[in-house]
ROTISE-846044 format. One record per residue (C-alpha): residue number from 1; x negated, y negated, z. Coordinates in steps of 0.5 Angstrom, whole numbers, plus 500, padded with zeros to 3 digits. Layout:
(NUM,(X,Y,Z)) ...
This chain:
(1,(223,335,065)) (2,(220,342,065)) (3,(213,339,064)) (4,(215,334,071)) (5,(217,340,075)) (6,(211,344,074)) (7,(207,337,075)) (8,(210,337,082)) (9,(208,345,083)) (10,(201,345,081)) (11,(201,339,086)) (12,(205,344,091)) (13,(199,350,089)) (14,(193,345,090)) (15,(196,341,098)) (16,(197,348,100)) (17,(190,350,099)) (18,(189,350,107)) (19,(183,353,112)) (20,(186,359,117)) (21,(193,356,122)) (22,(191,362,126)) (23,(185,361,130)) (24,(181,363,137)) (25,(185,363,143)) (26,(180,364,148)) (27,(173,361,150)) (28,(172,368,155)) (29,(167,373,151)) (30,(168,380,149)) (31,(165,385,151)) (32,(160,390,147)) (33,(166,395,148)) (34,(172,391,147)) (35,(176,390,140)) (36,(182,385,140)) (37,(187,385,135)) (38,(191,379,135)) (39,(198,379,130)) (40,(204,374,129)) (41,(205,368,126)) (42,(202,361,126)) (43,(207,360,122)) (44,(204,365,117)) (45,(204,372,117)) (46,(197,373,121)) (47,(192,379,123)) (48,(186,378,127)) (49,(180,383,129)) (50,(175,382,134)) (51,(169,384,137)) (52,(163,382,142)) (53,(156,384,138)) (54,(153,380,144)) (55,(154,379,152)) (56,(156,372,149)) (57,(156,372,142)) (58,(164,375,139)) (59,(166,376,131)) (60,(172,376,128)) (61,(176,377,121)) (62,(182,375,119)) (63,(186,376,113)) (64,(193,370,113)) (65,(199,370,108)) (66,(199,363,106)) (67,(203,361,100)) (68,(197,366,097)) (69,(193,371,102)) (70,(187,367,105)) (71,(181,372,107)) (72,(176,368,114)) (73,(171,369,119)) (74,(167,366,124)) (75,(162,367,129)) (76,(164,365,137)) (77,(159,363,142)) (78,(161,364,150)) (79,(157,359,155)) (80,(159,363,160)) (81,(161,371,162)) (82,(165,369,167)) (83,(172,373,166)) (84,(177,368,170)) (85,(177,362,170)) (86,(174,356,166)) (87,(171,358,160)) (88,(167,354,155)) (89,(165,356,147)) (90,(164,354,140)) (91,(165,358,134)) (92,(165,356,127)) (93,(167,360,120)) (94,(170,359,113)) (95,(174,363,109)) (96,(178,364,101)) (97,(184,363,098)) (98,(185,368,094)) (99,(191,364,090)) (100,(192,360,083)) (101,(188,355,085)) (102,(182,359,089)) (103,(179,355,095)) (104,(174,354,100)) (105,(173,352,107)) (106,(168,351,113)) (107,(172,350,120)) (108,(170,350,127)) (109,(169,346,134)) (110,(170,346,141)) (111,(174,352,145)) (112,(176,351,152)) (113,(180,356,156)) (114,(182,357,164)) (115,(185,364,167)) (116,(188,366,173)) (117,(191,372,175)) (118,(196,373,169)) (119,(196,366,165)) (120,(190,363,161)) (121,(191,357,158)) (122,(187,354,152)) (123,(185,348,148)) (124,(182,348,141)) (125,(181,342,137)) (126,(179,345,130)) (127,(176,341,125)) (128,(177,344,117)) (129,(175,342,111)) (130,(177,346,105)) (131,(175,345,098)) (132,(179,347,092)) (133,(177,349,085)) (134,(179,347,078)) (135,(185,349,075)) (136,(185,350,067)) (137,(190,352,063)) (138,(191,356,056)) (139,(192,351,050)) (140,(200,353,049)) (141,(201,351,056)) (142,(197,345,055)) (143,(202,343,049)) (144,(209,345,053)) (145,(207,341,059)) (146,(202,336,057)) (147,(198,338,062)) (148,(190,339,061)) (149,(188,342,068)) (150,(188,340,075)) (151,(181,337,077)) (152,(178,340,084)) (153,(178,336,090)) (154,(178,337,098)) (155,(182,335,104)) (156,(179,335,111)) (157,(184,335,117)) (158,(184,336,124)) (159,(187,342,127)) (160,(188,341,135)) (161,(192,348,138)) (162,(195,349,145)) (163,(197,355,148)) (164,(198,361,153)) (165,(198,367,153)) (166,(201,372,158)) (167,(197,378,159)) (168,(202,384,161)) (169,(195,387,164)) (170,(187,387,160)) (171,(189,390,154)) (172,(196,387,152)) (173,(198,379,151)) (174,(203,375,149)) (175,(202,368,146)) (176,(206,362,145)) (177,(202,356,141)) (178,(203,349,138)) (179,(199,346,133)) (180,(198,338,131)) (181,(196,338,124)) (182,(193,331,122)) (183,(190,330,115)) (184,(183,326,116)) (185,(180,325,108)) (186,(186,320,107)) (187,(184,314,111)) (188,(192,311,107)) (189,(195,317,108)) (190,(195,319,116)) (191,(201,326,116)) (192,(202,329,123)) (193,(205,335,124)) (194,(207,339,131)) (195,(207,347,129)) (196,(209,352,133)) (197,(206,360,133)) (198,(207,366,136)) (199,(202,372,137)) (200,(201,379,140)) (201,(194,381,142)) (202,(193,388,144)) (203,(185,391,146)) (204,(181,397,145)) (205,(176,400,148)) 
């Protein structure tokens, strides 16, 4: 039994191995003189920082409480400087999980945003790959639990976000967000999810 329960754990540990829930929520680039904090859940705990190194180009860190803690970043391009509204860009990114089992991923696509007056809506279909390294286990746990090791692999999902966000005025934001999480790497196996998120995003000069 005990060797059963910890099967279904490693199972557990190595599925949650997922690139950053959290994610760009406009296409409108950010000034040389602007910084963006971005903080909430996506469900996960989540804090975000921003900022323009170019008159189109921004780049941003994250750090994001999974089942493990996951560190990213990613480098945004704005077509436009326009800053009402609509707005296109593309950002691309990677980040580590820092857990058990230790995972890598590469994600990006396409980000459209429309403000007006107070209110910006965006869509960002994200694609992510996330690849996970092999788990080992000493001699004494491979003898309780039969179990030899956890071989590596690698899931590909499509991460499709909706959203809005209130600007109380320039600097201050709330945001209020639905994900649809489709697992592509299985072509037997299609798991669709909706996920809601929640977020504050506070600017500095």
């Amino acid at each position: 039994m005990k060797s059963l329960i910890v099967s279904a754990l490693l199972s557990i540990l190595t599925s949650c191995a997922f690139a950053p829930m959290n994610s760009s929520k406009t296409a409108r680039p950010i000034s040389l003189d602007e910084t963006f904090v971005d903080f909430g859940f996506s469900p996960f705990p989540y804090a975000n920082i921003s900022s323009g190194i170019s008159d189109r180009f921004s780049v941003s860190g994250s750090v994001e409480q999974q089942l493990f803690p996951l560190v990213s970043s990613a480098v945004k391009y704005s077509f436009s400087d326009d800053r009402d509204g609509l707005s296109y860009a593309i950002e691309i990114g990677g980040s580590l999980g820092m857990g058990v089992v230790r995972s890598y991923s590469a994600f990006g696509g396409p980000l459209m945003s429309y403000k007006k007056l107070k209110w910006e809506f965006y869509l960002y279909p994200k694609l992510n790959n996330v690849h996970f390294d092999k788990l080992e286990l000493s001699q004494a746990d491979r003898d309780n639990l039969f179990i030899n090791e956890v071989d590596p692999g690698s899931i590909t999902y499509l991460l499709t976000a909706l959203g809005s966000t209130y600007w109380f005025k320039d600097s201050i934001g709330l945001n209020l967000e639905i994900k649809h999480f489709a697992i592509l790497s299985n072509p037997g196996e299609v798991k669709k999810d909706i996920i809601p998120s929640i977020g504050m995003i506070i600017g500095f000069d």
